[in-house]
C-alpha positions as CSV (number, residue, x, y, z in Angstrom):
1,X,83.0,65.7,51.0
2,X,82.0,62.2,51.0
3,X,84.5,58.8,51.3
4,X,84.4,55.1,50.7
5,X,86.3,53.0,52.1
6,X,87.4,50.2,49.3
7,X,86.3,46.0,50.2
8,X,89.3,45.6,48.9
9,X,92.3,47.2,49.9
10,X,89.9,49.2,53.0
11,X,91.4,53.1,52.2
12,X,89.5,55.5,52.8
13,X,89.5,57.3,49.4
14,X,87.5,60.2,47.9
15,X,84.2,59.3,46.3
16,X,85.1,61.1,43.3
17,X,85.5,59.2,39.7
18,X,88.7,59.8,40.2
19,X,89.3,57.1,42.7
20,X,86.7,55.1,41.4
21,X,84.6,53.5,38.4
22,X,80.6,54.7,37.8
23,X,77.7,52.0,39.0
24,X,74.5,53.2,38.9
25,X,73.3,51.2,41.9
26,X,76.2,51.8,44.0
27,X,76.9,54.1,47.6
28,X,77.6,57.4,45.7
29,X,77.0,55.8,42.4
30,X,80.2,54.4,41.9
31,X,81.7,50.5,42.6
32,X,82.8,48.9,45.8
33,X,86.5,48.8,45.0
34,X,88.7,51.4,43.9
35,X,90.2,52.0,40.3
36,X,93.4,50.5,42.0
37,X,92.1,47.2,43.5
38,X,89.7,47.2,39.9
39,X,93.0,47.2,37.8
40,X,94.6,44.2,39.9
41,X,91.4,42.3,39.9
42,X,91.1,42.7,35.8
43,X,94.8,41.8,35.5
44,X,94.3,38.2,37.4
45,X,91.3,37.5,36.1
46,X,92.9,38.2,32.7
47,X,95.6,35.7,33.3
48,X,93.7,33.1,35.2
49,X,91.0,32.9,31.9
50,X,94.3,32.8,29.7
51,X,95.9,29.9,32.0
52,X,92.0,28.3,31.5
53,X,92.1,28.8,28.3
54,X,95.6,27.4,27.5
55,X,94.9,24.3,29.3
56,X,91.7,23.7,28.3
57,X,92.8,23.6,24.5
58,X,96.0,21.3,25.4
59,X,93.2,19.0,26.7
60,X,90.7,19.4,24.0
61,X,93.0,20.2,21.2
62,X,91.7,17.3,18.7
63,X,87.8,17.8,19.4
64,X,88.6,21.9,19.2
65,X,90.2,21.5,15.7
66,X,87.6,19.1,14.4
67,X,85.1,21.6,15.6
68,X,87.0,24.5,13.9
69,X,87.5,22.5,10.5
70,X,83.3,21.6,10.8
71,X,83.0,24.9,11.4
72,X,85.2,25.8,8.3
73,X,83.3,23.6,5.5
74,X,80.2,24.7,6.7
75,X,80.8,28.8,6.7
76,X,83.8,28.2,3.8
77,X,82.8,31.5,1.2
78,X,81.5,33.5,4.6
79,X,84.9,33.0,6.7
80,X,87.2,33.1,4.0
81,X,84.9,36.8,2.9
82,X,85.8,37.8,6.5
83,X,89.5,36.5,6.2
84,X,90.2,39.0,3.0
85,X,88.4,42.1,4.1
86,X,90.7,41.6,7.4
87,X,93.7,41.4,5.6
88,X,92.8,44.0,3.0
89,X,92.3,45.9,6.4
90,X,95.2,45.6,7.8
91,X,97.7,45.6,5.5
92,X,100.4,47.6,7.1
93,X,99.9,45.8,10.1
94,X,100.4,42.3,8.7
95,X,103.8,43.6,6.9
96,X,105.0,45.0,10.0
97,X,103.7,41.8,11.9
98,X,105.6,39.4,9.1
99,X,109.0,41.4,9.8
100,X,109.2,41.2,13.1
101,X,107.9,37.5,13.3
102,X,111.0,36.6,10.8
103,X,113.6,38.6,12.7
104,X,112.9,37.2,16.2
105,X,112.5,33.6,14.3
106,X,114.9,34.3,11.3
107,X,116.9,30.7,12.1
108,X,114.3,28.7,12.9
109,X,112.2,29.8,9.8
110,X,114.8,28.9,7.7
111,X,115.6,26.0,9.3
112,X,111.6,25.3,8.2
113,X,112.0,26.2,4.7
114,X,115.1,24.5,3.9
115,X,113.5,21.3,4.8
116,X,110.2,22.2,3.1
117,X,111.9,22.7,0.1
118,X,114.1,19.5,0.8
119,X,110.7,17.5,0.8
120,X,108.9,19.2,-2.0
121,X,111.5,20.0,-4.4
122,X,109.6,17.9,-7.5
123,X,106.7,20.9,-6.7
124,X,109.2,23.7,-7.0
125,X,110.8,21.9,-10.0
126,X,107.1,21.4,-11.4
127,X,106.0,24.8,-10.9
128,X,109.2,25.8,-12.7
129,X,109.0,23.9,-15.4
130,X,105.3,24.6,-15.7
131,X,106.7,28.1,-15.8
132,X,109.3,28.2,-18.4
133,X,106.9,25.9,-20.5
134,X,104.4,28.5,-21.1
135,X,106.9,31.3,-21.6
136,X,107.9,29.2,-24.5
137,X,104.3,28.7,-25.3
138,X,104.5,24.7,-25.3
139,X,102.1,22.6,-23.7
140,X,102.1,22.4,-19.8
141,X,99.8,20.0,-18.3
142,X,101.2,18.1,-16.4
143,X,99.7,17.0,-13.3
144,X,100.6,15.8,-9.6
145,X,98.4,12.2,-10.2
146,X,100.5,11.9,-13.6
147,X,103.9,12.3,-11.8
148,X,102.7,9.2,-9.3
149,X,101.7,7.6,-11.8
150,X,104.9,7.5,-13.1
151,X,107.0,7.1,-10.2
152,X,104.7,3.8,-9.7
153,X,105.2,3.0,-13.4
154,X,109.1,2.8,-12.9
155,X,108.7,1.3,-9.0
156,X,109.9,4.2,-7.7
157,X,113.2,4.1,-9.6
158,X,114.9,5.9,-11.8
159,X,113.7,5.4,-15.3
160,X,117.1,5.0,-16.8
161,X,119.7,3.7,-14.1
162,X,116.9,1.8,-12.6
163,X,118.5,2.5,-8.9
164,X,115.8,3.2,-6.3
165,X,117.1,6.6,-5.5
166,X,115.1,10.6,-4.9
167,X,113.7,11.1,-8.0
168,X,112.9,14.4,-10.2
169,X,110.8,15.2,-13.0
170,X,112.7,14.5,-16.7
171,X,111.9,16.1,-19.9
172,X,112.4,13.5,-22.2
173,X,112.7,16.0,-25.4
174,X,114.5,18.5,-24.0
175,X,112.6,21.9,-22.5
176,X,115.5,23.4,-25.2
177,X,114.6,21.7,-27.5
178,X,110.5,22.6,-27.0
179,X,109.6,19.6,-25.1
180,X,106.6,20.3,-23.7
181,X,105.5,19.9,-19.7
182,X,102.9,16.8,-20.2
183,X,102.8,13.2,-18.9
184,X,103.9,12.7,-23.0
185,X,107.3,13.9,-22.1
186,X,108.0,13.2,-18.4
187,X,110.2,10.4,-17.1
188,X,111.3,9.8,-13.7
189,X,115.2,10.4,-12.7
190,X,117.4,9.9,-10.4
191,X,119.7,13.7,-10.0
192,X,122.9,11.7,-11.0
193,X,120.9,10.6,-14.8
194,X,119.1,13.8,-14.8
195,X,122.2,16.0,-14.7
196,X,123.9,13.3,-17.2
197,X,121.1,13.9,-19.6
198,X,120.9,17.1,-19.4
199,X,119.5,18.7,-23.1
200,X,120.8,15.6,-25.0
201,X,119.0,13.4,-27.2
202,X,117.9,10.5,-25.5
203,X,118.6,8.1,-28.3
204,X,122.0,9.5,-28.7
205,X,123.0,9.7,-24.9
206,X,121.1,6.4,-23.8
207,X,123.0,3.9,-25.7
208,X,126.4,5.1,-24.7
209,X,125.5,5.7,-21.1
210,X,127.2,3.5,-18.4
211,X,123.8,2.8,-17.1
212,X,122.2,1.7,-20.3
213,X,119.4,-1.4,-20.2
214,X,117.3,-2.4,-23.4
215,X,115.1,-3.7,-20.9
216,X,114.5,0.0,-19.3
217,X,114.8,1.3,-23.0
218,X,111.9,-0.6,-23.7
219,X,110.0,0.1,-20.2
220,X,110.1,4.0,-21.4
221,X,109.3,3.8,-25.0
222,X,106.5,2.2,-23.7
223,X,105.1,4.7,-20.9
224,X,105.7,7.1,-23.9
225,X,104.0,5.3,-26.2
226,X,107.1,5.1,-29.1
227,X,107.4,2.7,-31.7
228,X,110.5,3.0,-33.8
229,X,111.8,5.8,-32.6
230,X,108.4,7.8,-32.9
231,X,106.1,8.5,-30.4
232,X,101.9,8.1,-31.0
233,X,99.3,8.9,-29.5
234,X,99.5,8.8,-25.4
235,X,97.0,6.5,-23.6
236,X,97.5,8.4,-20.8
C-alpha cells in the first residue's frame, strides 16, 4: 500500500482519493496536501479574497459604480434581457428571499417606507388620482414638469392661503364632480385648504373662506386660464 505524507499538516496518510484530491502530475497522481489541509486552505483563501474584495470596493466605490452605470448604458437591452430571464428563473427563490429579508429587517424597512412615502406623497397622491381619473374615464394627463410648474407659479405656496407650507395636488373642479387630472384643473394646496375645499365649488367656498385674497383669486383664474367665471383654452 503506498502513503504520502501531506506538506501541510506532515501525516502520513493513505494514497487513496479518499485522503486526497486527483492531479495528474502528482506522486501517485494525486496533490501534495491532503483533502483536510485542501479544505482549510480553500476556506482562508475564500475569506482573505472576500476581506480583498470588501476593501477594495470601500476604496474604489465611486470609480466601481461609474464603471458599472458605463457599463449599464452601453449593454442596457442585453443586461436588463439577462436580469428578467434570471428572475423569471428563479421565482420561488426571490419570494422566499423577499420574506425572509423583510422578517429579519421588518422595522427597519418600514422605518424606510414610512419616510419614502413621507417625501413622495404628491406621487402616491398623483398616481391615485391618475387612477380614479381614468376609472371615471376623464382626462388624466397630468404630468410631474406640470406639477413644478405650478408649485413655481404659486412660489411654492399654497394657491389659496398663500402660506409657504407642504403642498399637494388640488382638483380645482372636483374629481366628484368629473374634474379631470390635467394641468387645466390642478392647483397647489396646502393640507389645511385642501381638506377645507374638499368637493366644494371653488367660487362658492373661496369667497367665504377665512383665507380668502382677490389677489390670489385672480393669480388662479389666471394659471387656469378663466375669465368670468369660465375657463378657455389652457396655454399650458
Amino acid at each position: 500500500m503506498n502513503t504520502k505524507i501531506c506538506v501541510v499538516c506532515k501525516v502520513e496518510k493513505e494514497a487513496s482519493f479518499e485522503y486526497w484530491h486527483a492531479q495528474k502530475n502528482g506522486k501517485y497522481g494525486i496533490r501534495s496536501k491532503c483533502k483536510e489541509c485542501m479544505k482549510e486552505y480553500s476556506k482562508a483563501t475564500k475569506e482573505w479574497r472576500a476581506e480583498w474584495s470588501k476593501k477594495h470596493r470601500a476604496e474604489n466605490r465611486d470609480k466601481i459604480l461609474e464603471e458599472g452605470k458605463r457599463y449599464y448604458q452601453e449593454n442596457k437591452k442585453e443586461v436588463q434581457a439577462r436580469h428578467a430571464e434570471w428572475r423569471s428563473k428563479n421565482k420561488e427563490e426571490i419570494r422566499v428571499w423577499h420574506r425572509n429579508n423583510y422578517l429579519r429587517n421588518k422595522d427597519k424597512i418600514k422605518e424606510q417606507h414610512k419616510n419614502y412615502y413621507d417625501e413622495n406623497k404628491h406621487k402616491f397622491f398623483n398616481a391615485n388620482a391618475k387612477r380614479n381619473a381614468r376609472m371615471k374615464n376623464l382626462e388624466h394627463s397630468y404630468t410631474e414638469e406640470q406639477w413644478l410648474r405650478c408649485k413655481d407659479y404659486f412660489d411654492n405656496s399654497c394657491a389659496y392661503c398663500g402660506r409657504k407650507r407642504k403642498l399637494e395636488l388640488e382638483h380645482f373642479i372636483p374629481l366628484t364632480k368629473n374634474g379631470e387630472f390635467t394641468v387645466n384643473n390642478i392647483v397647489a394646496a396646502c393640507r389645511s385648504c385642501n381638506s377645507s375645499k374638499s368637493s366644494k365649488d371653488f367660487f362658492e367656498w373661496y369667497p367665504t373662506n377665512e383665507n380668502f385674497s382677490a389677489k390670489r383669486q385672480q393669480k388662479i383664474m389666471k394659471y387656469l386660464n378663466y375669465k368670468s367665471d369660465i375657463q378657455q383654452l389652457s396655454i399650458f
